[in-house]
N, C-alpha and C positions, 0 to 999 in steps of 0.2 A: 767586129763592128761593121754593119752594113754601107756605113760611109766611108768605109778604108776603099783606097784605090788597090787595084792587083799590084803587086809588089815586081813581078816582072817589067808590067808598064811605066812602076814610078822609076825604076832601074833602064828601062826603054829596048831591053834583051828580051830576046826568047825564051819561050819554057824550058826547052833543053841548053840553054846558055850553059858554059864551060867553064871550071872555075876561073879562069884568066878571065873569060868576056866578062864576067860579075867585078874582077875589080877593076876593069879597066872603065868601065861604066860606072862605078862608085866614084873611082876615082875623079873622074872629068866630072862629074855631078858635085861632088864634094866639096872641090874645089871652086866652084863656082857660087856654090849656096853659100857658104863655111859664113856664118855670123863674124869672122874676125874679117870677112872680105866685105861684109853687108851690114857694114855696123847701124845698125836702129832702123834695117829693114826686117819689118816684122812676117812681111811675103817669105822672103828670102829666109829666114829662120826657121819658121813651119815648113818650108819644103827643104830643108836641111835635115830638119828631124824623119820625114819620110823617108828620105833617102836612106838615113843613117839604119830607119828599123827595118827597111826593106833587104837593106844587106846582111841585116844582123842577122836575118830567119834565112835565106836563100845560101848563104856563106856557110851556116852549119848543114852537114850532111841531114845530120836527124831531126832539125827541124824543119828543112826543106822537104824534105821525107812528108811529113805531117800536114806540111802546108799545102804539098801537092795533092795530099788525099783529102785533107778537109778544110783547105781557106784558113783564113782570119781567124776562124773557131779552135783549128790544132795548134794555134800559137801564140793566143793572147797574153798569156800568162806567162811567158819566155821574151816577147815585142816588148813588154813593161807597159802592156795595155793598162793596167788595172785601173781604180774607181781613181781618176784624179790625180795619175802618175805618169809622165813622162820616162823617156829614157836618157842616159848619160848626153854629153858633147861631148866631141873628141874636139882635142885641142888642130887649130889648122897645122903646127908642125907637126903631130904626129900622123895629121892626113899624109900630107905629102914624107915624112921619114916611112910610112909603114910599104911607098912605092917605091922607093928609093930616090929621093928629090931633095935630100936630105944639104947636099952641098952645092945643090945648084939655083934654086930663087934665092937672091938677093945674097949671096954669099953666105948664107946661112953652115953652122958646120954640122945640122944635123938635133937630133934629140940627144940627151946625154943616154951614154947607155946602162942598164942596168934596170931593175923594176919601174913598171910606168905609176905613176900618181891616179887614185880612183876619179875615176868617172862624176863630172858634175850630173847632179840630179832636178830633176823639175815635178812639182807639184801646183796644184790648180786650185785654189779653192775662191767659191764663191761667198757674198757675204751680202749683209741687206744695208740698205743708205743708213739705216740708224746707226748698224754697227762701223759705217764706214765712219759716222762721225765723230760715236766716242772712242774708238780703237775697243779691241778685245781682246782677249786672252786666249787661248781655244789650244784641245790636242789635235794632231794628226798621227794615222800612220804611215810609215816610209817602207815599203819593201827594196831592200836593195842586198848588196853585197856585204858582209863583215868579214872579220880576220876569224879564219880558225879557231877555235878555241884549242882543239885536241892537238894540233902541231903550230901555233900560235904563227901562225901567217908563213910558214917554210914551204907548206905545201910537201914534208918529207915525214916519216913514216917518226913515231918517239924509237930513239936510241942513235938517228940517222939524223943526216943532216943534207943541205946540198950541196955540187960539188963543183968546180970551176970547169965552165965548159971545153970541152977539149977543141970543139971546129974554130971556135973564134976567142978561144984564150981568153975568156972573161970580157971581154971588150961588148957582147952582146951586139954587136954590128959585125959586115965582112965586106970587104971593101972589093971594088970590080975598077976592072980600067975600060969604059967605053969612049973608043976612038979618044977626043983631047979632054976628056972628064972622067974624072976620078968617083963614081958612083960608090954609097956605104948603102946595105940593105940591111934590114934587122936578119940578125942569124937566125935560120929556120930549124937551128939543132936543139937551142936552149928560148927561141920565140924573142930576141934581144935583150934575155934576162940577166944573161953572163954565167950562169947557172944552170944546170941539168940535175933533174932529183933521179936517185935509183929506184930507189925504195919508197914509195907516195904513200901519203898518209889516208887511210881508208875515209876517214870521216868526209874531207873536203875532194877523196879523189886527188889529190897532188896538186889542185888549184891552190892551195893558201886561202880559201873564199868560202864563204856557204852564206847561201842565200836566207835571211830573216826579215822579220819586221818589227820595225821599233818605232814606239810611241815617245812623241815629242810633244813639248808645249812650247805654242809660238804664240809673241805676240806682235801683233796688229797696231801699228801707230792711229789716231783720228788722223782724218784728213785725205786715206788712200780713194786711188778712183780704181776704176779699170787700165790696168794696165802698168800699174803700179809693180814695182817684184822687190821681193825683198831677199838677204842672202845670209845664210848661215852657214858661216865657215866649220867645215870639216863633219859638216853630217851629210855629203854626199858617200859614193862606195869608198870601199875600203880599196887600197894602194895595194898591188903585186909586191906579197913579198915582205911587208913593213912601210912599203913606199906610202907615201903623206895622204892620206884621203883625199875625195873633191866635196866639191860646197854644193850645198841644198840651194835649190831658187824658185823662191815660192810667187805664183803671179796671180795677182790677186782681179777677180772678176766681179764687180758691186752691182746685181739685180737693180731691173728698173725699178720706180717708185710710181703708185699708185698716184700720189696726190701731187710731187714734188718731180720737177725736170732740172738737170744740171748742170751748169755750162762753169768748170773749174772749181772753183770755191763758193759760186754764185746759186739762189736757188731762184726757179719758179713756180711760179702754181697760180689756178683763179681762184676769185671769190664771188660767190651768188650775191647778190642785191635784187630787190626788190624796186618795180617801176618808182613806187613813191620816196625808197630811202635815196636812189638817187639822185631823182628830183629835189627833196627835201632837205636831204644831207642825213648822216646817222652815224651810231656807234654801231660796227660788228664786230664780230669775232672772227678773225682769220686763223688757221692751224702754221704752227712752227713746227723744227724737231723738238723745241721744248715745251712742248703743249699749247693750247690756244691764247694767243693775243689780242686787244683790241686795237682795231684801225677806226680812228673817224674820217669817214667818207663825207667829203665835202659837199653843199646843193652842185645842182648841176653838174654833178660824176657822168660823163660818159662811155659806154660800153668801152672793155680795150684799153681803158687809162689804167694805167700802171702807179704802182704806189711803191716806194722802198722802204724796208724796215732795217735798219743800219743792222750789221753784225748778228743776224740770225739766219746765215746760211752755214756751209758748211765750214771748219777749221784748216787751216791755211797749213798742209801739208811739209813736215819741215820749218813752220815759221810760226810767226804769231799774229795771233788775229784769226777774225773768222769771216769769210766772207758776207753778204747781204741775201736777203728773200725780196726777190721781187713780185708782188701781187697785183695780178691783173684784175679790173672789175670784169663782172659778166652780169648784162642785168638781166632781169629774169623776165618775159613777158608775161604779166598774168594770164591764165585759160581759167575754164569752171566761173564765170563771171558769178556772183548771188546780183538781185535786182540792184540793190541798192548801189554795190558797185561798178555796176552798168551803168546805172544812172548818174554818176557822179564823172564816169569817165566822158559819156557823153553832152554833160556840161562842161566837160576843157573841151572836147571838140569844137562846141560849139562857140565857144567862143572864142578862140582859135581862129574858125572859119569867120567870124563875127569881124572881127577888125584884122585880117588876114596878118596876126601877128608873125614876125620873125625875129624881135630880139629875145634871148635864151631869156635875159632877167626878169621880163613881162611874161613869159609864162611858164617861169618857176613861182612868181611872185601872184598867179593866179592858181598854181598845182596849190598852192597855199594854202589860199583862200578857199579851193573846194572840199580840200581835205584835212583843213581845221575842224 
């Protein structure tokens, strides 16, 4: 995608950066973006996820590999670029346990060890003001991670199984003593699973994982705006191992509206009038989302007077009730005069100018009279 930034720069290292320089710059990034430090900064959350896929491609050998011969284009489909798809969160302990900080912010004792819990998932969809009002039903689909089928999440080969790590004795962490701190790092023999497979299983490659896409039906409550997200437990990726999957979180983006502007629950929109219905007063027809209504326009309506039609805007998100439409007049100047309408207009001028009227009801009460 041509709007992606370089992934070095989002990372703020050089091209031949060093695996350490990669996390030590993920790291300080991470931790400063990390949604659990930025709660309902939505800045801070999108440069969280930069960070997160810039490391995700520069961190594997082979897709760095790709990335350095062809950009954005040799990795989209590994980044979790696709049509409307996000990639995982890392949760902020396991930012900091994957550096080893694991017992040192706020006395924390660390991640438990053993398989990590899959990755929460993000998807986008947009939708149009009608359907934000009556809610919808609609599929997606989710590419992500799933369990195995062929060695059902072991990640080890059928007849085999895994084996308890021998460097860190199942514990999946190993502990260091720096100067008056006791540091744990995930073991880098079994990746803090506690676990080492011999014998991997061909289908998933000894991941437990293989990547699919799966069609879901979500629905849509009325009432969503932009910005709205909604959460579906346990259809994010699949958990290492058997470990619990993460959740889906769908954020929902609601297209402008041609006729209708919206502030919460509230709608607006104008209506045309003609010089004499204003003058005169009248029945029109104004549009709702539930098809057109009439408003009687009072005499003497001025351009910009606003009208409310109770409970015909949009549905009150989580509650009950709907908010209001508010319609603005706009009156419309006549152009294309025909004679006759020329001539009637310039009989109110004229007498207008005649007793140099200025109160509104003298000459409505002459707009009347010429145009009875």
């Amino acid at each position: 995608m041509s709007s992606k930034r370089d992934y070095y720069e989002v990372l703020g290292v050089q091209k031949g950066a060093s695996e350490q320089e990669l996390k030590q710059a993920y790291r300080r990034l991470a931790i400063k973006y990390h949604p659990d430090k930025n709660p309902g900064d939505q800045e801070a959350e999108e440069r969280f996820k930069e960070i997160a896929e810039a490391y995700q491609v520069l961190s594997s050998p082979e897709l760095r590999e790709r990335y350095d011969r062809f950009g954005h284009a040799g990795v989209s489909a590994s980044a979790g670029a696709g049509a409307g798809f996000g990639q995982g969160f890392a949760g902020f302990e396991d930012i900091l346990d994957m550096f080893g900080f694991g017992d040192i912010f706020g006395g924390r004792t660390g991640r438990r060890a053993g398989p990590r819990r899959g990755a929460d998932l993000r998807y986008d969809i947009e939708i149009t003001l009608e359907e934000a009002a009556s809610g919808l039903k609609t599929k997606i689909r989710i590419p992500r991670l799933e369990t195995c089928d062929s060695c059902e999440g072991t990640g080890a080969a059928e007849g085999s199984s895994p084996v308890r790590c021998p460097t860190c004795g199942g514990a999946g962490q190993v502990r260091y003593q720096q100067g008056f701190f006791s540091v744990s790092r995930p073991c880098s023999a079994c990746r803090g699973a506690g676990r080492i497979i011999r014998n991997a299983c061909s289908a998933c490659r000894g991941e437990g994982r293989v990547e699919r896409e799966k069609t879901l039906e979500i629905k849509i409550p009325a009432g969503v705006d932009t910005g709205s997200r909604l959460r579906v437990a346990g259809e994010g990726e699949a958990g290492e191992m058997g470990a619990r999957p993460g959740d889906l979180y769908i954020f929902i983006h609601v297209k402008g509206h041609e006729t209708f502007k919206r502030d919460d629950a509230h709608l607006y929109c104008e209506a045309p009038v003609s010089f004499t219905q204003a003058a005169l007063g009248a029945q029109i027809t104004v549009p709702t989302l539930d098809g057109e209504e009439t408003l009687r326009v009072p005499e003497g309506t001025q351009t910009g007077q606003i009208f409310r039609l109770k409970g015909r805007g949009m549905p009150v998100l989580g509650g009950r009730g709907r908010g209001d439409l508010f319609v603005a007049m706009k009156i419309i100047t006549p152009t294309n005069l025909s004679r006759e309408q020329r001539q009637l207009l310039e009989s109110l001028a004229a007498l207008e100018t005649q007793d140099g009227q200025t109160d509104d009801r003298g000459i409505i009460d002459k707009v009347k009279d010429i145009f009875s």
